[in-house]
Structure formats: C-alpha cells, structure tokens
N, C-alpha and C positions, 0 to 999 in steps of 0.2 A: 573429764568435764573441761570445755575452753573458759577461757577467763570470759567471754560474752556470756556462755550461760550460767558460769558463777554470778552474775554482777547484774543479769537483765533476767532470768527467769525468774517462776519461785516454783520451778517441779520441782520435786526430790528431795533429801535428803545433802547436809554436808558437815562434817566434823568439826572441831573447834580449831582446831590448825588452819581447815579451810578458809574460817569466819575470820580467824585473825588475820590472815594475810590479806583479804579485804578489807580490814579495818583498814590496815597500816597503807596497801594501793589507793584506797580513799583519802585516807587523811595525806598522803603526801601527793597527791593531783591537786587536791586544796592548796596546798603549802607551794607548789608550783605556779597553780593558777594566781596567786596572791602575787608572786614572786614578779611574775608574766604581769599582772595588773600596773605592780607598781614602777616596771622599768615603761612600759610602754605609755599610762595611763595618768605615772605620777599618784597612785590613789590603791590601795589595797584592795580596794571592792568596786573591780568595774564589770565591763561587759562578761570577760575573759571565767572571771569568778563565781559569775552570776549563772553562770553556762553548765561550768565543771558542779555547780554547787548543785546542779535540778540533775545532773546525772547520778551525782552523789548523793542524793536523796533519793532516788528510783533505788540505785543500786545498794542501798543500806536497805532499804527497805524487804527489794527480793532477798537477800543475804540471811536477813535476820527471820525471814518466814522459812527458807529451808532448814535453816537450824535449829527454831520450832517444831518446823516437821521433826529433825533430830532426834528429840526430846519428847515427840508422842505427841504435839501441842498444836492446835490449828495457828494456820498462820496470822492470824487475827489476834492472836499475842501482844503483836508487835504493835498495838495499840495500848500496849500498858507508855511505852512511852510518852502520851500526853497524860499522865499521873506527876503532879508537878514533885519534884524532887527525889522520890525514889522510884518511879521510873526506868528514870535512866540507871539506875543501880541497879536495879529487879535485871533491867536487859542484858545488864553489862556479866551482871553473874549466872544468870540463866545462861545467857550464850556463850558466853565468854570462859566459862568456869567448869562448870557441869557437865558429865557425860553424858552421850545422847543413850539410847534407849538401843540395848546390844540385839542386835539380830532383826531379821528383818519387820517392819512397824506400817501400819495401812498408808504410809506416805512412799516405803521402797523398798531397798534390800539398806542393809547396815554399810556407810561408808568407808567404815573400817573395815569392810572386810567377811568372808565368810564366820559364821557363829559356830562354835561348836560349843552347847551346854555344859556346863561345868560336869566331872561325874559324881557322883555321889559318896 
C-alpha cells in the first residue's frame, strides 16, 4: 500500500502499526506546518496550517475507517469522535490498541498476513 492510499483512501483493511505511523506522519506535518507558519507568517496558524490541517483531517479520517474495517466495524465508527470526551479515547483504543479481526473480514484479506486457524 503507497502512503497516498494509506492516507486518502478508505478501501481495505490496515494494522495498528499502519495506523500509527499515520498518526505520528500526521501529527508531525502539523508540527511542520506550525513551524513553516511561524518563521514565514510570524503566527502559528496561518494559511500553511490551515492547508496541512484539511489534509490531515481527510487523511485521519480515511486511516481510522480502514482500521475499522480492521476490527470488523463499518467505517462509520469513526463518528464516535464527535462523542465529547471519550470519543476520542474510544478511538484512540479501538484503533490504537486492539487487534483487528484475524483472517480475512467482508472488508478484505487480514493485513497481517495469511490465517492459519489455531489447531485444536
């Protein structure tokens, strides 16, 4: 998967390694974009931020609906985020935290990889 279809799609399936390394690509474009604002702009929050910040909101958004899918969960999930306060906790451990759902799920095949059922 290219980092555009991690970050702009929401087909398929992605692991929590996946998720995090979007967090952390996201949050440090932020932390650039801010950086960029304020040597050129004088101001933390200008145009530069305002920019990075609507990509970074598409791209959390797709991020967090295939890791959903993950999880067996329509990506419509990802509206627990406007739940004020735990919300953002629900998401953070839901995606962040959790195994996705081993073997393949009506969202794809398992990003980890082929299943072989435990045996008995």
């Amino acid at each position: 998967m290219t980092l555009s279809q991690l970050l702009f799609t929401s087909d398929g399936r992605i692991g929590r390694k996946a998720w995090w390394f979007a967090v952390v690509v996201m949050f440090a474009a932020e932390l650039v974009a801010s950086l960029v604002d304020g040597a050129l702009f004088d101001t933390p929050t200008g145009i530069v931020s305002t920019l990075v910040g609507i990509a970074t909101l598409v791209s959390t958004i797709m991020v967090s609906v295939k890791r959903f899918h993950d999880r067996d969960k329509s990506g419509w999930w990802v509206l627990i985020l406007l739940v004020p306060a735990i919300g953002f906790v629900w998401l953070l451990v839901e995606n962040g935290c959790l195994r996705g759902t081993p073997g393949p799920n009506r969202f794809g095949p398992d990003p980890l990889g082929p299943f072989a059922p435990p045996s008995a």
